[in-house]
N, C-alpha and C positions, 0 to 999 in steps of 0.2 A: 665233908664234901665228897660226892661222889666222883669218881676218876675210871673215867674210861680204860676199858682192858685190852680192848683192841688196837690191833697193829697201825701204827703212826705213817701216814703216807708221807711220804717226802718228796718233795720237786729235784729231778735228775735231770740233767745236762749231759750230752755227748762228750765224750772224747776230744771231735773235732772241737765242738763249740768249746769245753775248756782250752784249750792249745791257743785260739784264736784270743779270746776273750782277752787271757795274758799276755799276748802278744799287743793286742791293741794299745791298755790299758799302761802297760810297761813303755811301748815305745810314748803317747803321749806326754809324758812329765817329761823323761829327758832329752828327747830328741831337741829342739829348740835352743835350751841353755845349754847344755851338757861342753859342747866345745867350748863358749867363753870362760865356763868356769872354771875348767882346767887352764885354761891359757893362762887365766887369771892367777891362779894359783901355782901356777908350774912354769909357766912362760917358754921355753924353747925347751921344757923337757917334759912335755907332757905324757910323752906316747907309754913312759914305765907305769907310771902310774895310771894310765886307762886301763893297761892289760892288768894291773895288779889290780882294780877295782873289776874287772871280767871278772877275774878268778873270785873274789871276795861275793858279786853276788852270784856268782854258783853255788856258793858254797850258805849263802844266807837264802835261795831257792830248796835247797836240800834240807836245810835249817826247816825252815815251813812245811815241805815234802813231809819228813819225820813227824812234826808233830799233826799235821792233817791226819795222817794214818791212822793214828790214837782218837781220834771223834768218830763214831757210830753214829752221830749225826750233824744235820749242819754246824756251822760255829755258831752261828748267835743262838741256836739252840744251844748249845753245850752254857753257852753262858748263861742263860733265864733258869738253868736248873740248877744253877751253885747252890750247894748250903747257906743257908743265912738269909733274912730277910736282906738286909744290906750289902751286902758281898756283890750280889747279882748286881745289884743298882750300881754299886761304885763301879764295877767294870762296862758296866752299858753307859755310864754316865762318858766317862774316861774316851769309852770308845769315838762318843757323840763329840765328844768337845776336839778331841785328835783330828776325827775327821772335819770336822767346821773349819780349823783352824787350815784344813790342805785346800778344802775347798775354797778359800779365801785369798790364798797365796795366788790357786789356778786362776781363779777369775780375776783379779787383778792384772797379771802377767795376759793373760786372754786378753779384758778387753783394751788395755795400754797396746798390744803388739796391732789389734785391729783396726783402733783409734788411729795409729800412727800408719799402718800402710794401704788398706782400703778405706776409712772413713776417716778422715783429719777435722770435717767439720761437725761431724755428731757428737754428740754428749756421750760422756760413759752410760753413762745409765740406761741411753736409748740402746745400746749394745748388747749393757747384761738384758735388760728386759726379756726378751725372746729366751735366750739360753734359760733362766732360771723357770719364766715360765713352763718349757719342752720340758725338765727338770721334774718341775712338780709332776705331771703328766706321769712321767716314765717313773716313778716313784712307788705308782701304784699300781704297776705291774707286778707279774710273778717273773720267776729269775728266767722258768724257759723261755719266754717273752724277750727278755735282753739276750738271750743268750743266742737267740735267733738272730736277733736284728744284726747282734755283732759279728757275729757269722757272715751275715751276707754284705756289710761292711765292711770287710776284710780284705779282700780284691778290692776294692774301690779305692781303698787307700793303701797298699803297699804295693800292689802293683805300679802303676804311674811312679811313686816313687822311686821305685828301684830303677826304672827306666831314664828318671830326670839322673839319678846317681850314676849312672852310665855314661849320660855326655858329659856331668858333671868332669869325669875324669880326662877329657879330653882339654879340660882347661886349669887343671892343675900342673904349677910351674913345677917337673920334678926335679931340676938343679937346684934347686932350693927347699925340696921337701926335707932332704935329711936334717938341715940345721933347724929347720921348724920342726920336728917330732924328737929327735936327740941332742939339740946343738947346745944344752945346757944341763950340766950334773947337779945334782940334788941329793943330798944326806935321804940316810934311810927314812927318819922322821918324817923329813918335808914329803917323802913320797907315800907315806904314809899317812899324812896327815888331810894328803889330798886327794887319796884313796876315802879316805872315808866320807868325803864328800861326794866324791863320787857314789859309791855304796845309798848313801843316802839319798841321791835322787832315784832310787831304784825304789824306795819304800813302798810304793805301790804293791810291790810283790806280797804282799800282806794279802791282799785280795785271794794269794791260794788259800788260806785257813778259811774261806770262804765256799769255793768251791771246790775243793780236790774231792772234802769229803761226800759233796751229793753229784760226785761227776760218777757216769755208768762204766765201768772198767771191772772185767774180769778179776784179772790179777791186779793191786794196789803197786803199781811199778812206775816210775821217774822219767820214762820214758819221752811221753808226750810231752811235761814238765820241759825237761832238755831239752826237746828240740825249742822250746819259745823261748825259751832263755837265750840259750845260744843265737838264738833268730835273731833279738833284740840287740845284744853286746855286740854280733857281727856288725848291724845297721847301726849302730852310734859309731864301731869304731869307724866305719866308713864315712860316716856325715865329719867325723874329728877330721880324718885327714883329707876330706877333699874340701872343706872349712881352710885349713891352716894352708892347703895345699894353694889355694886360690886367694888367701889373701893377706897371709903372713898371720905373725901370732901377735901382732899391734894392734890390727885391724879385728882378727878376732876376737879379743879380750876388749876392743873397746863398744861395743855394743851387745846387752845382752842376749840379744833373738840371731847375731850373726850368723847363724846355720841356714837361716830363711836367704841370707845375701846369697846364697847356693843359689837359687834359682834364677837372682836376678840374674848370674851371669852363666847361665847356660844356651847355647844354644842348639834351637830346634832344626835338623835339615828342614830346605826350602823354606825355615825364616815366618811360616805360616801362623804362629804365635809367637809374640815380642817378649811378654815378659810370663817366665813359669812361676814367678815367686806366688804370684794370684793363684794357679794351679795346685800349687802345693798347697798353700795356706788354706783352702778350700779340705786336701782330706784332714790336714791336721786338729779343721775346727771338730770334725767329724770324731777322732782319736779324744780330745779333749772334752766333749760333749761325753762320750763314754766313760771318761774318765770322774768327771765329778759329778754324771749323775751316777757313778758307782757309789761316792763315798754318800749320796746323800739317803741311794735305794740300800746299804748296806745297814749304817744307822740306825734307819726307821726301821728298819724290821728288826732290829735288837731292840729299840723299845719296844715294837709290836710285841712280840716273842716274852718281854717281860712281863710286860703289864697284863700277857694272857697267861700265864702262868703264877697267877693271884698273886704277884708280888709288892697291888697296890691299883684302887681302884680309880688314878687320875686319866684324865681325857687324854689321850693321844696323837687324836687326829689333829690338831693344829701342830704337830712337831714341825712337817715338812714346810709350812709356813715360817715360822721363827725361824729354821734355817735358813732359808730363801731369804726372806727379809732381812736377819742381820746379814747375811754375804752380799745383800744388795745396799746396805746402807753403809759399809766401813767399805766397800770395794768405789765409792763413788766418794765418800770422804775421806782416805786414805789411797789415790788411786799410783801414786808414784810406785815404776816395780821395779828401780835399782837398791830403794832403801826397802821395800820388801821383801826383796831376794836377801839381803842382809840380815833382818831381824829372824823371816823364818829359818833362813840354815841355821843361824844360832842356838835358834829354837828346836831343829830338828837334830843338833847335834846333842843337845845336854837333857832332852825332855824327851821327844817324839819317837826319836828312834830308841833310845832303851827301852821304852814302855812297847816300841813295838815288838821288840826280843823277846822281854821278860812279862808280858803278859799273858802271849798263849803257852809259855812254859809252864807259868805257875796254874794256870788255868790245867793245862793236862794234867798237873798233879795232884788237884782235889776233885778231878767231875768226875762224874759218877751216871750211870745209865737213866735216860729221859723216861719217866712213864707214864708219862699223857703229853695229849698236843692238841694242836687246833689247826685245819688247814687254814693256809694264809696266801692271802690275793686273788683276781679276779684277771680273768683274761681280757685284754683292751690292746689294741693296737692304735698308737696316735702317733708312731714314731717315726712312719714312714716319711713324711713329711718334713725333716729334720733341718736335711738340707736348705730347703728354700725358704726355713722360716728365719734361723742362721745368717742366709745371705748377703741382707740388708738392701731397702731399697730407697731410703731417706733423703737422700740427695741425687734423685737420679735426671740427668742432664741430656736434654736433643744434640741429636749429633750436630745440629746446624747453632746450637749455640758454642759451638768450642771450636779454638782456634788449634791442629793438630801442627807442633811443631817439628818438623822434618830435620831441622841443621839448626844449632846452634854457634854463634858466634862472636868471639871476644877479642874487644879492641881496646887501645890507648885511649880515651877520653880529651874533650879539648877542656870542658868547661870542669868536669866530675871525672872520678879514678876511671871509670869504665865508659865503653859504649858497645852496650848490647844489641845483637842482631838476633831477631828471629826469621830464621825460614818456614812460614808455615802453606801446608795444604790450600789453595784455592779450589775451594769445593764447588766453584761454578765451573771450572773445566771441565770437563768430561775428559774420561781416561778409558785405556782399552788395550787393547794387541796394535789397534791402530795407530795406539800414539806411541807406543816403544815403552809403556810403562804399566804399571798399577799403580801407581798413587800422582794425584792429582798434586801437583806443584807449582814456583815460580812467584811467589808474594814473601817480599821481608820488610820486617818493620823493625827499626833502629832507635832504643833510649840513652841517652846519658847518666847513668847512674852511678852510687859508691859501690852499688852490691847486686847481686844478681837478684836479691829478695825486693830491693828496691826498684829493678828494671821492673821487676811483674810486678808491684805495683801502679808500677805508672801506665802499665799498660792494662792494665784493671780501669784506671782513672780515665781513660780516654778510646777504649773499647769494649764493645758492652757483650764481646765472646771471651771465654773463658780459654786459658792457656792451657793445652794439654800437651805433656811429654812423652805419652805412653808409646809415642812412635818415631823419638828422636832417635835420629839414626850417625852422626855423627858431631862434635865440640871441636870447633876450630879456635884455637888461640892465638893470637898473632905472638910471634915470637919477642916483641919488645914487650909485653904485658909479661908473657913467662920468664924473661933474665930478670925481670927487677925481681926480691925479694919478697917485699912487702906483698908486691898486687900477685902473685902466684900463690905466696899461701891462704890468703884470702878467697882467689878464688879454688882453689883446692879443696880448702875448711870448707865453703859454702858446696862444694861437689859434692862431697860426702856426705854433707846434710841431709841434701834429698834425698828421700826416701822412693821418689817417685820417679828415678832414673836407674836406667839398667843398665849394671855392670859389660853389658856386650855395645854398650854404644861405643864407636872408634871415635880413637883423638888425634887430633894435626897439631902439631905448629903449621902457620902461615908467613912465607916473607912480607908478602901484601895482606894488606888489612883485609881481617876475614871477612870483614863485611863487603868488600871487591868481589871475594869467592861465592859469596853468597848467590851474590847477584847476578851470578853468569848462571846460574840453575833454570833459567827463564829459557838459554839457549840451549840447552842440554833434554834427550830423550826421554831421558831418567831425571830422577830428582838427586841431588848433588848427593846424599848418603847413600844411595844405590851404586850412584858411577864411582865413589870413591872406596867403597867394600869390594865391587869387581876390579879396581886398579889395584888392588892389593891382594885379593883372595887367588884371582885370576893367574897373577904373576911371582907367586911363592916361589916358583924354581929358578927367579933372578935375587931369591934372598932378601927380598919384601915380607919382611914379618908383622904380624898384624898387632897393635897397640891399642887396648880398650880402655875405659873408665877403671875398671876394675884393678891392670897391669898397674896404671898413674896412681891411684889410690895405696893399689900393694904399695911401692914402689915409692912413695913418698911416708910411708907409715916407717919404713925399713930402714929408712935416710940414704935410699938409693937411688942415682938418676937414670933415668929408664932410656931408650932410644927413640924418642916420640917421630913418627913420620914427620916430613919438611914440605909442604906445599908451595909452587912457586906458583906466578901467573906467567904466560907467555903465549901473547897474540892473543889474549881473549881464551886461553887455555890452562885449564890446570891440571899442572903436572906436577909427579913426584918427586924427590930429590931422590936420584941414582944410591 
């Protein structure tokens, strides 16, 4: 066969756009889980074992650094040129099935976190659909193509973020940070045992054998490398402690995504956006999107890369199909990601991650110089669009069919445990400067029920607008529902359920049945979670501290009782207790 003798052109990438790329790529996988799974693992004494897993993937960044340096060309080149008809195969194979098996994990964890806090009534599948679609698309680019996109993806999503991290710290309990980051010792093992779990949500960094070697760089130096690394490990440990810092290490260990609860309880000056956890989740899907259409654009061109370097003349192009398709078929029949998250660590501790060590090692040490090639890919832009296609718009609702609930509130029952009160929005009022408010108020509707799931129910059953929380601004409890036992943890358990309530709503006790408070809102300029935020916020230098969903949640996770505000009524007024 004749073999070209001319110089092999290879696709290069900046500097910048490497730095970035790993930056994106890296923070995607762990940002989200990364706090529960220490908590998990370490419980009050996580903070050794974050920084001892920092150091570990520096030192597994420089690991890859080293053996980048030794390819003269890309990686999946270096691999189609092994010796051996098979040799090549077995590590393109390896490499295929490695990455399926991440991409599997991702999109599970993906559409489960999405299902659960922007779409509750969609099907999985309606979710992945779009992603693996964008997926195929972005597959059949060339790498300067992503390498752009991510680029200019890069501000979109760490920015905002860094800045939700900012007020984030303004709602971290610090009398209570040191026992949640050191309040418990751990044997060297166990802190090493959890280090390496840590380490391993890092694997991604695999991705430099990828690009270091066709990034454009004078001198071959660690530099750029460092800073995204560093970049990363800084921003998890930060997500760890304003995580543990905002909701104990109970609460963080008890749900996987808890780093996302970060947003629900931040708040924005001037109140002009309710909940950021939507904000954030938005660049995340963006980091994530990057992420596994990494493992599927990496892949494919290592079988591309084989099969053009005569190692076997089967079809190719349906590859990026089979992947799509089984990730779509075992992500929708296997969709649970507490036992996911279980099988693949297992998986990444005994299988994934050696193979990820000792593959480009043993690879550095039989390749040998490429001398032929084939250019590969076509330039297509379909990417820009990402976002909106992402979005989701399946169950999208007129404002005039939802009922927007203002004040929530919880009483003694005569007939059933409870009687729920909603204060919601009368959107036939008109509101204005006129009327001393922005939000239109003054209508509550009261059911008898055993459970708050049951109230909205019944209020589904006999109102043909939809209940929405997105704007509850205050949970009143009468204070005889919170002494009993029973009916406080019950309603507690079911508080924490919702997913679709934000951590920054304030909590009362009431003397008088909250549903009395409710009802004076009618007389009031403002709507009753407004006037009760400014009697508090307003009066901090009388030693009015303010008590959210978020404090009651820490704060019952802890087995500690918190100072809940005390509401009384008098004259048709409510007032705080002194």
């Amino acid at each position: 066969m004749r073999q070209c003798m001319g110089q092999r052109k290879v696709e290069k990438i900046s500097k910048r756009q490497f730095q970035r790329m790993v930056m994106i790529e890296l923070f995607s996988m762990t940002s989200m889980i990364l706090p529960s799974l220490v908590v998990r693992s370490s419980g009050k004494g996580g903070l050794t074992p974050m920084l001892y897993g920092a150091a570990a993937a520096i030192l597994l960044a420089a690991y890859y650094l080293w053996l980048g340096e030794g390819f003269l060309e890309s990686y999946e080149t270096e691999i189609s040129i092994l010796p051996g008809k098979w040799f090549s195969g077995i590590y393109t194979l390896l490499y295929c099935v490695r990455f399926f098996i991440r991409g599997l994990f991702l999109m599970i964890l993906f559409s489960a976190l999405i299902q659960s806090v922007l779409l509750p009534k969609q099907s999985i599948g309606l979710i992945l659909f779009p992603v693996l679609l964008i997926s195929y698309y972005a597959a059949r680019k060339n790498l300067s193509v992503r390498a752009r996109l991510l680029e200019m993806l890069f501000y979109y999503i760490f920015v905002p973020l860094i800045f939700v991290l900012i007020l984030a710290l303004f709602q971290v309990n610090y009398e209570m940070l040191p026992d949640m980051l050191w309040g418990e010792k751990h044997s060297l093992m166990e802190n090493l045992g959890t280090t390496y779990q840590i380490v391993m949500t890092y694997t991604s960094m695999e991705f430099i054998l990828f690009l270091y070697p066709v990034t454009k760089v004078e001198k071959k130096k660690g530099f750029p490398l460092g800073k995204a690394v560093f970049f990363v490990i800084l921003l998890n440990l930060w997500i760890y402690i304003a995580t543990t810092g905002m909701f104990g290490t109970v609460r963080t260990g008890e749900q996987l995504w808890s780093a996302l609860s970060i947003m629900q309880n931040v708040r924005l000056p001037g109140h002009f956006l309710e909940r950021l956890d939507i904000l954030f989740l938005a660049f995340w899907i963006f980091s994530v999107f990057a992420l596994f259409s990494g493992y599927l654009f990496y892949s494919e061109r290592m079988v591309r890369k084989w099969k053009q370097n005569g190692r076997q003349n089967w079809n190719t192009k349906g590859y990026a199909l089979v992947f799509l398709g089984g990730i779509f078929l075992l992500a929708v029949c296997f969709p649970d990601p507490e036992r996911s998250v279980g099988l693949f660590f297992q998986y990444m501790m005994w299988i994934d991650f050696p193979l990820a060590v000792g593959l480009p090692f043993l690879l550095r040490l039989v390749k040998r110089k490429e001398k032929r090639g084939k250019k590969v890919g076509q330039l297509l832009v379909l990417l820009f669009f990402v976002g909106t296609i992402l979005s989701g718009c399946g169950s999208r609702t007129d404002i005039e069919d939802k009922n927007y609930v203002l004040s929530l509130g919880i009483d003694a029952g005569e007939e059933k445990l409870f009687e729920i009160t909603y204060g919601t929005a009368n959107l036939n009022q008109p509101s204005g400067e006129g009327e001393g408010g922005s939000e239109q108020k003054g209508e509550e509707t009261s059911y008898e029920a055993d459970s708050l799931l049951q109230a909205e129910r019944e209020d589904a059953r006999s109102d043909e607008k939809e209940l929405d929380f997105g704007h509850l601004k205050a949970i009143l409890i009468s204070k005889k529902v919170y002494q009993k036992k029973e009916s406080r943890e019950q309603i507690l358990k079911e508080l924490e359920e919702k997913d679709n309530l934000s951590g920054t709503i304030f909590v009362f006790l009431t003397e008088a049945p909250a549903k009395d408070c409710i009802a004076l809102e009618k007389e009031m300029s403002v709507s009753l979670g407004d006037y009760l935020e400014k009697l508090i916020v307003n009066h901090k230098e009388d030693g009015r501290k303010e008590y959210t969903l978020c404090d009651l949640l820490r704060d019952r996770a802890e087995g500690k009782n918190g100072e809940i505000p005390l509401l009384y009524l008098e004259e048709k007024r409510i007032v705080l207790e002194d």
